[in-house]
C-alpha positions in Angstrom: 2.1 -36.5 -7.0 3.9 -33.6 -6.2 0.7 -31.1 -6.5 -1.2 -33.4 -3.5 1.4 -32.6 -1.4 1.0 -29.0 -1.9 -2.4 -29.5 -1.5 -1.9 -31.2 1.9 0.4 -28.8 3.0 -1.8 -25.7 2.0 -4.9 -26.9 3.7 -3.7 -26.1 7.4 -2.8 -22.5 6.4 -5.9 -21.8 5.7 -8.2 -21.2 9.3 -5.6 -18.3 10.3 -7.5 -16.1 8.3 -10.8 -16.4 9.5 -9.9 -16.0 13.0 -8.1 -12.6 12.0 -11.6 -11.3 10.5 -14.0 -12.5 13.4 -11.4 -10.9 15.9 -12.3 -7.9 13.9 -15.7 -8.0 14.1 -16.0 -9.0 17.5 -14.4 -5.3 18.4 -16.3 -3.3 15.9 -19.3 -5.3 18.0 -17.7 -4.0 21.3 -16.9 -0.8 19.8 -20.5 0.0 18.7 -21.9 -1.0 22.3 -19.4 0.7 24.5 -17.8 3.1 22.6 -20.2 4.7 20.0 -23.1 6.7 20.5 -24.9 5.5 17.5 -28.4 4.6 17.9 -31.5 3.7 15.4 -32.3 1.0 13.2 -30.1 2.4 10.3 -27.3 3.6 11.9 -27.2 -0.2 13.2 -27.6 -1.7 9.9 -25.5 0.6 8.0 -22.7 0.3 10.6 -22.7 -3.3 10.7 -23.1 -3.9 7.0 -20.5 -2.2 6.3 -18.3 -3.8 8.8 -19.4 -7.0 7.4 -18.1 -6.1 4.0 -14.8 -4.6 5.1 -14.6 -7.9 7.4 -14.8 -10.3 4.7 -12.5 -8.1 2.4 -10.2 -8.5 5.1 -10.5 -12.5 5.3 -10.4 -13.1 1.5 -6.9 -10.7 1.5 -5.2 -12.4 4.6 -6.5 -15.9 3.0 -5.0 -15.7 -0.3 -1.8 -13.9 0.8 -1.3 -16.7 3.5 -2.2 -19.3 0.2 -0.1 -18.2 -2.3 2.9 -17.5 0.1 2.4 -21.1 1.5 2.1 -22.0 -2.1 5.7 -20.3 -3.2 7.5 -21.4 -0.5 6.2 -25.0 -0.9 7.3 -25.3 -4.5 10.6 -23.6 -3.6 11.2 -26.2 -1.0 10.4 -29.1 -3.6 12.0 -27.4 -6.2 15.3 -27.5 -4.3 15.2 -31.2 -2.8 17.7 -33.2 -4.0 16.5 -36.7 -4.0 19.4 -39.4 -3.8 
């Protein structure tokens, strides 16, 4: 019983993370139009591959940081309830 509530609790925390990462990408996108000088069909590809790696390295961290801190705290909470 007690894990569905952690698992009911744990689901909300998980959308900040994506947001975080496709903020991300959306500047490297403005950054490589307005900022950058690159030009070329591997420059492009390169450039944006790699930003699509560091992107999702960056949403799988922030995801299970925000999990297993939601996680703790949630077991700490029920750990500590005193039920009369």
């Amino acid at each position: 019983r007690e894990r569905e509530r952690e698992a009911q609790v744990n689901v909300g925390v998980l959308g900040a993370h994506r947001f975080t990462g496709m903020f991300v990408f959306m500047y490297s996108v403005f950054y490589f139009r307005v900022r950058s000088s690159m030009s070329g069909t591997l420059q492009t590809v390169q450039f944006f591959g790699y930003t699509l790696l560091a992107c999702y390295m960056f949403f799988l961290m922030l995801g299970t940081v925000g999990f297993y801190s939601s996680l703790t705290f949630i077991r700490y909470i029920y750990k500590n309830l005193k039920m009369d």
